[in-house]
TINUTI-502828 format. One record per residue: residue number from 1; x, z, y of N, C-alpha, C in turn; chain; residue in three letters. Coordinates in steps of 0.02 Angstrom, whole numbers, plus 50000, padded with zeros to 5 digits. Each point is the difference from the previous one (the first is absolute). Last residue first. Layout:
<rs>
NUM_X_Z_Y_X_Z_Y_X_Z_Y_A_ALA $
...
</rs>
This chain:
<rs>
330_50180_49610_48525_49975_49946_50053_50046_49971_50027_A_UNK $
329_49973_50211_49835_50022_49935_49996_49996_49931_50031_A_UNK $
328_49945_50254_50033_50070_49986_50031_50027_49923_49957_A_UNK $
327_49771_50132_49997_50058_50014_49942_50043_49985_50005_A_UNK $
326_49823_49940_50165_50012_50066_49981_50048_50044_49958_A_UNK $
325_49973_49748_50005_50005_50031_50073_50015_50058_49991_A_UNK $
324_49925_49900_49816_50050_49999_49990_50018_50022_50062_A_UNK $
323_49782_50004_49991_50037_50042_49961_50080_49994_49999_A_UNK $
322_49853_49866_50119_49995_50069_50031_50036_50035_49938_A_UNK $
321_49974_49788_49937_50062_49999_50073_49995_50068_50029_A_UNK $
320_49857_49960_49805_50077_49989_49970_50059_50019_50087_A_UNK $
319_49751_49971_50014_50028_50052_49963_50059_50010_49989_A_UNK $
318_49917_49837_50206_50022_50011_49927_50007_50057_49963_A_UNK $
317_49895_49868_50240_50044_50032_49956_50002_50038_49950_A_UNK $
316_49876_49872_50190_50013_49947_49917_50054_50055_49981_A_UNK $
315_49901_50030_50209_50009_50058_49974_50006_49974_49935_A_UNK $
314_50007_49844_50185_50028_50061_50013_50012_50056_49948_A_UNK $
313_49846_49797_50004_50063_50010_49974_50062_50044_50002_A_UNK $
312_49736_49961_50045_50037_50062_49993_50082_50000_49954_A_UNK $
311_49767_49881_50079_50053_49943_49945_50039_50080_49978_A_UNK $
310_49798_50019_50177_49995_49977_49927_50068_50015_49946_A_UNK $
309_50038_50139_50223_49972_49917_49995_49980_50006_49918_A_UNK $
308_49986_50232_50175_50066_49944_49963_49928_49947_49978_A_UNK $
307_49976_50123_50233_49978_50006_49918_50040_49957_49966_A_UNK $
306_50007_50001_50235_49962_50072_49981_49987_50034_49927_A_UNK $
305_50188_49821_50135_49952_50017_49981_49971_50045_49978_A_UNK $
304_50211_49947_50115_49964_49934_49982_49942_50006_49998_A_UNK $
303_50128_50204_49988_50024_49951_50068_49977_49933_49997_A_UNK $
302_49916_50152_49846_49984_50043_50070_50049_49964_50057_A_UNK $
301_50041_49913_49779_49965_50043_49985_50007_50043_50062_A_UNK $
300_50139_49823_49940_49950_49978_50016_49957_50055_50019_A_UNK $
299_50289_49959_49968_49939_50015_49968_49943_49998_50056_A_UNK $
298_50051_49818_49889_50040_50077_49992_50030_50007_50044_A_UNK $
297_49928_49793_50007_49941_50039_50029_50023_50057_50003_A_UNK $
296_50097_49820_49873_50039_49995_50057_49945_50050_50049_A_UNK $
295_50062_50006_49732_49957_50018_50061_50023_49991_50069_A_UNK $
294_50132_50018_49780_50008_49941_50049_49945_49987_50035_A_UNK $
293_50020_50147_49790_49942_49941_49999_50031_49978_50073_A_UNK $
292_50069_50198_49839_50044_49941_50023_49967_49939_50029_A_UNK $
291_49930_50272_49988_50010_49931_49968_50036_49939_50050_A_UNK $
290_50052_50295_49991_49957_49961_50026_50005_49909_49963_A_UNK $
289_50069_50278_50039_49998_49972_49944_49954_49938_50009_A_UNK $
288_50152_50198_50137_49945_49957_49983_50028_49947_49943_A_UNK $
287_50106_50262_50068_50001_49914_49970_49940_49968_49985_A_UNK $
286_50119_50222_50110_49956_49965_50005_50021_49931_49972_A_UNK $
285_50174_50186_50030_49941_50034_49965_49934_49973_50000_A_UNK $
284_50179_49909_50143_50017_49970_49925_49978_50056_49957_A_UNK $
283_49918_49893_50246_50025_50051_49942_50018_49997_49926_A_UNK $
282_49852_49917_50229_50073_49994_50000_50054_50030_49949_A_UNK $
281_49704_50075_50054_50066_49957_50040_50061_49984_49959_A_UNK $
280_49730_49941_49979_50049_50024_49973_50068_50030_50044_A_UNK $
279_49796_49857_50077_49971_50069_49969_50066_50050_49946_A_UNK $
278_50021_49800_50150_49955_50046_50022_49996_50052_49977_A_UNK $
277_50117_49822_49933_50038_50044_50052_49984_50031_50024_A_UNK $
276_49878_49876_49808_50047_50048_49997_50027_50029_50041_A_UNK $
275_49767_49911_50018_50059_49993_50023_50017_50042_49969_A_UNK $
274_49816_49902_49875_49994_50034_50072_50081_49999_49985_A_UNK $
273_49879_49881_49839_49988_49986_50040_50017_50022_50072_A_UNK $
272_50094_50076_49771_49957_49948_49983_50000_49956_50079_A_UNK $
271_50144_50195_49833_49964_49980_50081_49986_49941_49990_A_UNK $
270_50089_50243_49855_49935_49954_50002_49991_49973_50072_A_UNK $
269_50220_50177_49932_49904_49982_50021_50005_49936_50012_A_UNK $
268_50152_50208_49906_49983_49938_49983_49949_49980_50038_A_UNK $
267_50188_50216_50051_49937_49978_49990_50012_49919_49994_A_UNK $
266_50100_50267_49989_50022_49921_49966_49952_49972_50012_A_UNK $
265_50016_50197_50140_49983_49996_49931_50004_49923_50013_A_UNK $
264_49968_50162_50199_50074_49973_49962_50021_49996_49938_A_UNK $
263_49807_50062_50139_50033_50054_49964_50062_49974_49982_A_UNK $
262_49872_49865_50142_50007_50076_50016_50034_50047_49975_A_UNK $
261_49944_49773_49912_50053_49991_50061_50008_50087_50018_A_UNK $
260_49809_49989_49862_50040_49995_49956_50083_49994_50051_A_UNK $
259_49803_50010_50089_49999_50061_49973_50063_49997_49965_A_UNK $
258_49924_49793_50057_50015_50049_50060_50017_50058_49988_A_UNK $
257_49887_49876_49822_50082_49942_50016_50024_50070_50065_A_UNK $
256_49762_50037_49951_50053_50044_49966_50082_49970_50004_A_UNK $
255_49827_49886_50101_49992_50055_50041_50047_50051_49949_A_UNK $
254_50020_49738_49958_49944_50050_50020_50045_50050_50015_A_UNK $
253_50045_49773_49889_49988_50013_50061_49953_50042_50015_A_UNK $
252_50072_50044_49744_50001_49947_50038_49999_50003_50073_A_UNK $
251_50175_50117_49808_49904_50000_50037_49991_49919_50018_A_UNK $
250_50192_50183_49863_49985_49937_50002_49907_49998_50010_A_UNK $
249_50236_50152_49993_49948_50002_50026_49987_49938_50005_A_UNK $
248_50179_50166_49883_50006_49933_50001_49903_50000_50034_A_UNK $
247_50072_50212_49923_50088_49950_50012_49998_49955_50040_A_UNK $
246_49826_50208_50008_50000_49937_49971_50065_49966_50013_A_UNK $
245_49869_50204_50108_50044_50024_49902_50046_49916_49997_A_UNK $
244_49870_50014_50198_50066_50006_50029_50044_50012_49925_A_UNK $
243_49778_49938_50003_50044_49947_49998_50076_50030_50024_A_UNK $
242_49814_50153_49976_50008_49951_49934_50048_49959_50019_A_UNK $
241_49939_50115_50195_50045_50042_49943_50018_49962_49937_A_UNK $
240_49834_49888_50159_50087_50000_50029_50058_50052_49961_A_UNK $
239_49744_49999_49931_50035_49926_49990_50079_50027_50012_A_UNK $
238_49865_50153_50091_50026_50029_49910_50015_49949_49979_A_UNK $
237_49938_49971_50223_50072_50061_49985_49992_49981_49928_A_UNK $
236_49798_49897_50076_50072_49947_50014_50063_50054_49960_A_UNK $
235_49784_50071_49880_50035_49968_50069_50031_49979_50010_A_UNK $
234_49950_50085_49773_49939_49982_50032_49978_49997_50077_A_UNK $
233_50144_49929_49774_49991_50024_50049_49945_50003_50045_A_UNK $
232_50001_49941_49777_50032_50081_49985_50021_49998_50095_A_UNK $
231_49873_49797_49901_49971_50062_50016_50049_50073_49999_A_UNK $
230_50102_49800_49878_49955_49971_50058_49955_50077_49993_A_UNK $
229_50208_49974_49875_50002_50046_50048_49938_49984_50037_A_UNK $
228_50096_49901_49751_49970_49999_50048_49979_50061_50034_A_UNK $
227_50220_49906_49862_49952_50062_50032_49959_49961_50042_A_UNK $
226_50122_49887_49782_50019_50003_50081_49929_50055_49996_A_UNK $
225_50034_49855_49790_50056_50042_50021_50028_50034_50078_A_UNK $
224_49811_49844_49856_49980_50059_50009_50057_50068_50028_A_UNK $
223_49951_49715_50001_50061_50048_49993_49945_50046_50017_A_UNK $
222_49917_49798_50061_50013_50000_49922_50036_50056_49972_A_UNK $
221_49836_49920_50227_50064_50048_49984_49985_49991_49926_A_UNK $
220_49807_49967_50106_50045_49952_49991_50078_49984_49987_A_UNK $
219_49803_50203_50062_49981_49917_49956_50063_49958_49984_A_UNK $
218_50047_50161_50172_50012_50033_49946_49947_49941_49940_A_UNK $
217_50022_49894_50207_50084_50021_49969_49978_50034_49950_A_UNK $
216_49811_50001_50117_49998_49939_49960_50068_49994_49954_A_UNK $
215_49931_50189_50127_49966_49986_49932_50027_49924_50000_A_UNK $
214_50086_50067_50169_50025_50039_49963_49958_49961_49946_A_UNK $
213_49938_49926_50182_50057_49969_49979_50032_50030_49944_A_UNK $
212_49783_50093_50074_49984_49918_49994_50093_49966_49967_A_UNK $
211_49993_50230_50143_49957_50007_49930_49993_49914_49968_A_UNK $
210_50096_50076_50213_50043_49934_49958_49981_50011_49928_A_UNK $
209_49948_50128_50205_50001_49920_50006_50011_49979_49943_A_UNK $
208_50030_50226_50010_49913_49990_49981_49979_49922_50009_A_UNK $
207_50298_50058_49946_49944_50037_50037_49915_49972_49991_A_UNK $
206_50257_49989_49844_49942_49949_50056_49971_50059_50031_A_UNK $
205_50202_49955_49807_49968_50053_50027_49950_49962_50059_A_UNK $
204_50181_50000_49784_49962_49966_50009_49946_50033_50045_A_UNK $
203_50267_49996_49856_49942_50062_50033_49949_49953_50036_A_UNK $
202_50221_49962_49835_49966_49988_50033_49923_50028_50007_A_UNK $
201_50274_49974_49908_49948_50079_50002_49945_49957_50055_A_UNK $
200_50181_49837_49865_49978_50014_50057_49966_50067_49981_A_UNK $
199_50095_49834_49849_50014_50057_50013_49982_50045_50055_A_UNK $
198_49952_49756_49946_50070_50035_50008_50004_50042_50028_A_UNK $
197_49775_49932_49943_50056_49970_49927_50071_50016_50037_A_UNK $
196_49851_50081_50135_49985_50049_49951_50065_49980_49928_A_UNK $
195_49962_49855_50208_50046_50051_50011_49998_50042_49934_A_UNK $
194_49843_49823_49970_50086_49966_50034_50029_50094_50004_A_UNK $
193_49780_50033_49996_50015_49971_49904_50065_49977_50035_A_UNK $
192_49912_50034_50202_49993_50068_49973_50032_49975_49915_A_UNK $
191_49948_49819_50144_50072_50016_50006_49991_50083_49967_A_UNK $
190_49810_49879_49958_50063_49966_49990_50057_50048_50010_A_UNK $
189_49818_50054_50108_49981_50012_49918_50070_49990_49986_A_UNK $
188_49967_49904_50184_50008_50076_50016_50011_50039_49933_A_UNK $
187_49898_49783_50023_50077_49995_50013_50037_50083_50008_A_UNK $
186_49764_49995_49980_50009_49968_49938_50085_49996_50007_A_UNK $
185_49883_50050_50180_50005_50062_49962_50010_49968_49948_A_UNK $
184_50071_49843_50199_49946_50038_49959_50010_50070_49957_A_UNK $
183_50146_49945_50232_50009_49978_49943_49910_50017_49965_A_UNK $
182_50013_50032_50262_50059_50015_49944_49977_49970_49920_A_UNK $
181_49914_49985_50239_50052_50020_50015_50048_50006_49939_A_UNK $
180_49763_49917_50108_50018_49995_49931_50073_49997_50028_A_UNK $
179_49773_50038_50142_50074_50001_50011_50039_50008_49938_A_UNK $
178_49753_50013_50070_50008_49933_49935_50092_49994_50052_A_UNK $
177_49843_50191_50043_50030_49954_50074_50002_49912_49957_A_UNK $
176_49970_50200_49870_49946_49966_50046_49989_49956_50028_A_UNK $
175_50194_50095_49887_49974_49960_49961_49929_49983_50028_A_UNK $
174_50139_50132_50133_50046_49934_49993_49950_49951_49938_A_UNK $
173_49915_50221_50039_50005_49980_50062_49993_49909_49992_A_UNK $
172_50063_50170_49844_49944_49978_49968_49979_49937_50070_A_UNK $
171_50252_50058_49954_49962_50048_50028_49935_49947_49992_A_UNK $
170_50183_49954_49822_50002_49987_50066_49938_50050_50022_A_UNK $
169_50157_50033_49769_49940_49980_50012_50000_49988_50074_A_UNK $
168_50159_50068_49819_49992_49934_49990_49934_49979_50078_A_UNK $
167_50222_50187_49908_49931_50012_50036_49963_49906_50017_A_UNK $
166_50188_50136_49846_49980_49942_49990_49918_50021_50038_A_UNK $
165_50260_50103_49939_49961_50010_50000_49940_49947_50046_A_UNK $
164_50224_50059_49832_49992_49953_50035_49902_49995_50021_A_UNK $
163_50260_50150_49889_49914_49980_50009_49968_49964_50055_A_UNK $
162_50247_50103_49882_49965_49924_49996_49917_49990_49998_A_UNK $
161_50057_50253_50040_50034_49953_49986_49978_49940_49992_A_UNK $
160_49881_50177_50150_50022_49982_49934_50032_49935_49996_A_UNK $
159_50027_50186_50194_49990_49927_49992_49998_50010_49911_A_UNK $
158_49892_50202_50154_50070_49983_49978_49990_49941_49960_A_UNK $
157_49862_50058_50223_50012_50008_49959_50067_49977_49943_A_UNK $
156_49939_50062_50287_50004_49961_49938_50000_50044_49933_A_UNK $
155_49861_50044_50202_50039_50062_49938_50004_49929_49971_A_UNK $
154_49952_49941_50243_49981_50002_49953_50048_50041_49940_A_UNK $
153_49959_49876_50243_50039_50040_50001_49941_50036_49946_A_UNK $
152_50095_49761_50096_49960_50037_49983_50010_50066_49957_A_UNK $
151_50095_49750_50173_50023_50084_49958_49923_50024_50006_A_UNK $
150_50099_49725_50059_49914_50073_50016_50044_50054_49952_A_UNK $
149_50161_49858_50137_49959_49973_49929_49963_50043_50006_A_UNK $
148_50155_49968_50193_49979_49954_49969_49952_49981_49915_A_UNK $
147_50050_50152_50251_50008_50010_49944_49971_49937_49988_A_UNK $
146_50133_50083_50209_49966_49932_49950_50010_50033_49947_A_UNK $
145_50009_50104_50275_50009_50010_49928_49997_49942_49941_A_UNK $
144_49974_50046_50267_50078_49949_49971_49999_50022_49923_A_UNK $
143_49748_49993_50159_50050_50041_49974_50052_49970_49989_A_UNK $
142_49829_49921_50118_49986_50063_50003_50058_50065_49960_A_UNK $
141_49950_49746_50019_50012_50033_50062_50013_50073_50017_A_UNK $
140_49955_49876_49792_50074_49990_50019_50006_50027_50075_A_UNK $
139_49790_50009_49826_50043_50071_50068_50072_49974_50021_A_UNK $
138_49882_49822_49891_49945_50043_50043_50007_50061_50040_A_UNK $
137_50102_49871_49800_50038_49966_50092_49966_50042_50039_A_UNK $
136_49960_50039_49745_50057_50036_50054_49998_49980_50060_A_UNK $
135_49876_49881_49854_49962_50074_50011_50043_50026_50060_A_UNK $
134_50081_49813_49886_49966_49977_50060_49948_50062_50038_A_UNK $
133_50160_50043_49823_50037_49960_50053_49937_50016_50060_A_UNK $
132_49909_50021_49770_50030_50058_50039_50033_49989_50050_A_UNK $
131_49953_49817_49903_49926_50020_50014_50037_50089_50044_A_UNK $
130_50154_49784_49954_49982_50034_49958_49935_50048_50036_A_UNK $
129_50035_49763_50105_50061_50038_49981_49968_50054_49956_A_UNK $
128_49884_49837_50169_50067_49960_49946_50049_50063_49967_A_UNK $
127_49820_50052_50161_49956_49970_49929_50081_50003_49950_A_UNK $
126_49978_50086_50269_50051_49963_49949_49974_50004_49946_A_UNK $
125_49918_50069_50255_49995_49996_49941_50039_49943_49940_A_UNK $
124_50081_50158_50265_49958_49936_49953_49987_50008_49932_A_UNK $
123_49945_50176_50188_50033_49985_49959_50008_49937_49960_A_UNK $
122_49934_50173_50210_49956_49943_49971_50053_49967_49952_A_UNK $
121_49953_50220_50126_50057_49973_49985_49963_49948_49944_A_UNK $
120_49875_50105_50162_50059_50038_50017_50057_49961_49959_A_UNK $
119_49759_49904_50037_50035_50034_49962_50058_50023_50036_A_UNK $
118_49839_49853_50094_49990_50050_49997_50014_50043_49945_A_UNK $
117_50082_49789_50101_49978_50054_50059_49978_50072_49963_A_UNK $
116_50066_49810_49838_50037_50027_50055_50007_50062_50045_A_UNK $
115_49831_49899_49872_50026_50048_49941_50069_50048_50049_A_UNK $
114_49884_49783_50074_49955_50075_50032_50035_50040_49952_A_UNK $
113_50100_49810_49982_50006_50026_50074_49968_50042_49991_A_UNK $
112_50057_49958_49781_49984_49966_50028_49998_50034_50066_A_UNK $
111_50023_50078_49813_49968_49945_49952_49998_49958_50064_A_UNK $
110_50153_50211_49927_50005_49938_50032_49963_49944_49983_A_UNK $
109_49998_50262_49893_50020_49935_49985_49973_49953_50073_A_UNK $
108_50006_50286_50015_50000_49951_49941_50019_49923_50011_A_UNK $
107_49990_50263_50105_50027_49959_49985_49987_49962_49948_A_UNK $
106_49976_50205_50202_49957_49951_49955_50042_49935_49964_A_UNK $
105_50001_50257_50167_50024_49929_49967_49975_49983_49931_A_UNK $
104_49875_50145_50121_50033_49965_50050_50044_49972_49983_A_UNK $
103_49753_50042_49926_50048_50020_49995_50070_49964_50018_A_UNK $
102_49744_49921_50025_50031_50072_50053_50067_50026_49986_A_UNK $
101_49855_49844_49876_49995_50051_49986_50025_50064_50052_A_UNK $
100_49977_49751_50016_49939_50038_50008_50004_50091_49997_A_UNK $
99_50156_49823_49963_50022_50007_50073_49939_50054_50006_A_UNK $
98_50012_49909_49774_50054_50035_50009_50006_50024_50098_A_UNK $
97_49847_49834_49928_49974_50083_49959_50050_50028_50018_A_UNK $
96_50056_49799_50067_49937_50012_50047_49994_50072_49965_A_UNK $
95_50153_49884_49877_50029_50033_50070_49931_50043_50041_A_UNK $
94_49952_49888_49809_50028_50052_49979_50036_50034_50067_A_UNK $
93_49881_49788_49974_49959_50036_50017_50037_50083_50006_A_UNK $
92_50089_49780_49906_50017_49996_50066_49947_50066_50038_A_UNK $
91_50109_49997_49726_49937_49973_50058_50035_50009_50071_A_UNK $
90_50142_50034_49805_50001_49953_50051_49939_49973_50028_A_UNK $
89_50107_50255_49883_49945_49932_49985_50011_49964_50065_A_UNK $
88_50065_50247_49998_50029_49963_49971_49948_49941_50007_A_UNK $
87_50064_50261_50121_49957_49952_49984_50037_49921_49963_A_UNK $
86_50061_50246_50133_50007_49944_49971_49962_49963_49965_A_UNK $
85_50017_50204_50197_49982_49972_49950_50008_49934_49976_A_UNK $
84_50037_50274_50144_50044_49921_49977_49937_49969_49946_A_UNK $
83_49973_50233_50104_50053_49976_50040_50011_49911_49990_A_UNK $
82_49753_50140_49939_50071_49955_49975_50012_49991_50065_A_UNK $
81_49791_50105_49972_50048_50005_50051_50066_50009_49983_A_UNK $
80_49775_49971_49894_50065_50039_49960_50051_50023_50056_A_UNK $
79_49782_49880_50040_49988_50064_49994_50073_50043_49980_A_UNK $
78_49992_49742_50027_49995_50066_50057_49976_50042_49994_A_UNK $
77_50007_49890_49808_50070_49984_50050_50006_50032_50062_A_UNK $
76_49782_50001_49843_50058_50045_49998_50074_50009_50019_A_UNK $
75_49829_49847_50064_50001_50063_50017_50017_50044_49976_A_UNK $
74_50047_49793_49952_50012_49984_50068_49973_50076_50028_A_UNK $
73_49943_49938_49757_50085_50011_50012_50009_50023_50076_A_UNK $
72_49770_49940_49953_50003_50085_49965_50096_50003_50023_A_UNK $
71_49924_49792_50046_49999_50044_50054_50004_50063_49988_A_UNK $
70_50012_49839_49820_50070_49998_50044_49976_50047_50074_A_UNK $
69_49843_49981_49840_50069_50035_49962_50042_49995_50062_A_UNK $
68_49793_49890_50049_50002_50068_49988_50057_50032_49962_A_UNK $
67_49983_49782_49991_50021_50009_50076_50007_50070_49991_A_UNK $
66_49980_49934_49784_50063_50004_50012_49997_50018_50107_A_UNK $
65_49817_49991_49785_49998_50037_50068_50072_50002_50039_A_UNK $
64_49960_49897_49772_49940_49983_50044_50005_50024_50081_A_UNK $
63_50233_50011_49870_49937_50018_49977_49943_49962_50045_A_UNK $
62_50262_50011_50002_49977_49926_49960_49917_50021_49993_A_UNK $
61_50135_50147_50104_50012_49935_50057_49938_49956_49980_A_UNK $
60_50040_50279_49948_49960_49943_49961_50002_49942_50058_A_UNK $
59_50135_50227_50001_49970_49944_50081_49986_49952_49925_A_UNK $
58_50112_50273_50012_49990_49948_49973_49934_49958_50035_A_UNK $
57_50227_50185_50050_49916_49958_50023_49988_49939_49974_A_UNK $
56_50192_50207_49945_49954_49936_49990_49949_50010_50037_A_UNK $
55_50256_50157_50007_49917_50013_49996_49984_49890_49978_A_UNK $
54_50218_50085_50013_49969_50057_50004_49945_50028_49980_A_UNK $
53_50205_49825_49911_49960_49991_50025_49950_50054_49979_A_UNK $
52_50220_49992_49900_49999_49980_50086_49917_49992_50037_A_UNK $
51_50074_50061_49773_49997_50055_50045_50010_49971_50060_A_UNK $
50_49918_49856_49770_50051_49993_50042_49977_50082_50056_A_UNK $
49_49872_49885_49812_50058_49990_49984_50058_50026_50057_A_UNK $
48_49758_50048_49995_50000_50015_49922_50106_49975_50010_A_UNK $
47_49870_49894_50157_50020_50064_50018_50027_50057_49968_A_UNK $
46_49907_49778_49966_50052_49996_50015_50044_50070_50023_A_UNK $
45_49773_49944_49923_50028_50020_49951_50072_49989_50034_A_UNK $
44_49825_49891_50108_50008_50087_50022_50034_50035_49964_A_UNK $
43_49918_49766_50009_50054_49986_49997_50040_50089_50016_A_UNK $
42_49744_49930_50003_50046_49966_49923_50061_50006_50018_A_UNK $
41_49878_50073_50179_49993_50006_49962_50033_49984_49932_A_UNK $
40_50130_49933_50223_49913_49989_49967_50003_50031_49940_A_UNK $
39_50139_50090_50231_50009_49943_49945_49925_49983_49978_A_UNK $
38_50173_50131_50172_49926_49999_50014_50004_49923_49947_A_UNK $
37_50163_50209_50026_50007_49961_50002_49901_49984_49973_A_UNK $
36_50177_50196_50154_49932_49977_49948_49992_49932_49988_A_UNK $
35_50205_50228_50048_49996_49896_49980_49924_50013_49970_A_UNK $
34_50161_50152_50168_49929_50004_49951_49998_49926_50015_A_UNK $
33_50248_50105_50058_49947_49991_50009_49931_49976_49955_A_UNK $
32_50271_50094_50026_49941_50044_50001_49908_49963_50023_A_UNK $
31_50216_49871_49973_49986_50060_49945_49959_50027_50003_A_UNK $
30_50056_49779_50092_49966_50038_50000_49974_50068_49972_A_UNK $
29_50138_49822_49951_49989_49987_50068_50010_50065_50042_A_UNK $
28_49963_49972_49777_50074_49997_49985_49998_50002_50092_A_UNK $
27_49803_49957_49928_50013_50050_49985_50074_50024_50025_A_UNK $
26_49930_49779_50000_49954_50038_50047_50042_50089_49985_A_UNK $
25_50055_49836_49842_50040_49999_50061_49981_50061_50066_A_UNK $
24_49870_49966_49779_50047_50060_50000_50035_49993_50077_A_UNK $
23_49816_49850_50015_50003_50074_49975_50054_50051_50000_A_UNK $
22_50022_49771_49978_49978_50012_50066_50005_50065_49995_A_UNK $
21_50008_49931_49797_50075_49995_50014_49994_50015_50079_A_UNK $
20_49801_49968_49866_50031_50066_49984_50058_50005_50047_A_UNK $
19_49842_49806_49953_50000_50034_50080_50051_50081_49996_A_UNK $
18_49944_49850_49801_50074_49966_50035_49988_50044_50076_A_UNK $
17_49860_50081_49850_50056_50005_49963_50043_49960_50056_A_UNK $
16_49774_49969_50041_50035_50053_50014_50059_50018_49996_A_UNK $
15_49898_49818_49927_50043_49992_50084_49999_50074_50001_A_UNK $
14_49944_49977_49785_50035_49963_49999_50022_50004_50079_A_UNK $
13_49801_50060_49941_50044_50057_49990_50066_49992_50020_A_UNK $
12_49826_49843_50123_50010_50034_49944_50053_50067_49983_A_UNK $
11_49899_49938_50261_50006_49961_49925_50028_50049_49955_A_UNK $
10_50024_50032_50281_49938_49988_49945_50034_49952_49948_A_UNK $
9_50099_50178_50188_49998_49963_49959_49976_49975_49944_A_UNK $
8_50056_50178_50230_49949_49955_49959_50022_49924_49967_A_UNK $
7_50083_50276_50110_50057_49935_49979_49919_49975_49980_A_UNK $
6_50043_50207_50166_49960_49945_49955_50029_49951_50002_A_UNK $
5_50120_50254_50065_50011_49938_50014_49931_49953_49954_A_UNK $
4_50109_50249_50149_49929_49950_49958_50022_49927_49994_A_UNK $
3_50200_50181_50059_49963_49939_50014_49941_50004_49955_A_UNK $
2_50134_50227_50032_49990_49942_49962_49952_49942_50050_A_UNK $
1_50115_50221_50134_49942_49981_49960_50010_49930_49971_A_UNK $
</rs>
């Protein structure tokens, strides 16, 4: 008989995408066993990408009623009667839920002596390194497999030529939060007229966040020579198909940049304030694109602070520098 296994991991689409590489390992482990992974609402479209994961329990953390979410989780943990569970985040509370559930190995992050006693395999946590990495350490006990990039499992599509496709917008979240991650829609404008004047096939695409960034680019755009695609998807999958058509993938720090590492598409991205070693890995199918401002704070954004700064020298970058980047003149 297959292992039950609950994997929980809260946040965006984006930590899903890097929690993928656990997953398949799990699998690769584990052939015959049932993967439920226990996430938040907004981040449930992950499933749309990948056959590793069985079932969802979805857990609103960030809602009015988050105690009541997390005990609705704590009884469906012992109602499922999981062989194994993993768990992610560096609260110190997470062991205590995790010892609660009754299920008998248990594994997550090393926040400390009680995480000790009462996990099965208490794991250290490592920030300093690529986000999937630090996903992985979690079954290092559990398995000798390493997968290292998220795989998603999608009907690529066939690549159009010299096309260079142009997802501009951050999750509505990040613009709440006042987390300014990427270039204006005016600079955005810019580089769309830059690639179009060399020759570029450029495609232009956002999701229901980024209604506000689109209209303003399409205002301000001088070139009538590029596709606008904003509304033709209408999920994460039918995004991750569009970009897999695409030569050349140019975003900003978001939840599609991930989609994009997955499929193994040329990607450009936009960084301002948050970690490159974090959120990118190691690749010469990844090229940040970042300012020259000698920020001795960079980067700042969730390891300094909650919200980028006034001055935002970080993101002083250039039409001219994202374009010529992308066009191999840099």
């Amino acid at each position: 008989m297959g292992k039950r296994i609950l994997t929980i991991n809260f946040g965006g689409i984006g930590d899903e995408i890097f929690f993928l590489p656990t997953l398949i390992s799990l699998k690769k482990e584990f052939p015959d066993s049932e993967i439920t992974l226990a996430l938040e609402p907004r981040s449930k479209g992950v499933k749309d990408l990948t056959d590793k994961i069985d079932n969802l329990i979805l857990i609103d953390v960030k809602g009015k009623n988050k105690y009541l979410e997390m005990l609705k989780l704590l009884f469906k943990a012992r109602k499922g009667k999981y062989d194994i569970v993993v768990s992610s985040g560096g609260n110190k509370l997470i062991s205590i839920l995790l010892f609660l559930t009754g299920i008998k190995t248990r594994c997550g992050y090393n926040t400390g002596s009680l995480s000790q006693k009462l996990l099965t395999y208490a794991v250290p946590l490592n920030k300093n390194q690529y986000a999937c990495k630090m996903y992985h350490d979690l079954i290092r006990p559990l398995t000798k497999h390493n997968t290292e990039l998220p795989e998603i499992n999608i009907d690529k599509k066939e690549k159009i030529a010299n096309s260079v496709l142009i997802h501009p917008g951050v999750s509505k979240l990040s613009v709440q939060k006042n987390c300014i991650k990427t270039i204006s829609p005016e600079t955005w404008a810019n580089v769309i007229d830059l690639l179009v004047s060399e020759g570029k096939k450029v495609m232009l695409v956002g999701g229901p966040d980024d209604k506000e960034c689109i209209e303003t680019i399409l205002k301000t755009v001088r070139t009538q020579n590029f596709e606008n695609l904003y509304g033709t998807t209408k999920n994460l999958k039918e995004l991750a198909e569009l970009i897999s058509s695409a030569e050349k993938f140019l975003c900003s720090d978001s939840a599609p940049l991930h989609a994009a590492v997955a499929l193994g598409v040329k990607t450009y991205v936009i960084f301002g304030p948050t970690d490159v070693n974090a959120l990118i890995p190691k690749s010469e199918n990844v090229t940040p694109i970042m300012a020259n401002d000698n920020c001795e704070l960079k980067p700042c954004l969730w390891a300094r602070r909650q919200t980028t700064c006034d001055k935002l020298d970080c993101l002083k970058i250039t039409a001219e520098q994202v374009a010529k980047t992308v066009c191999g003149k840099d």
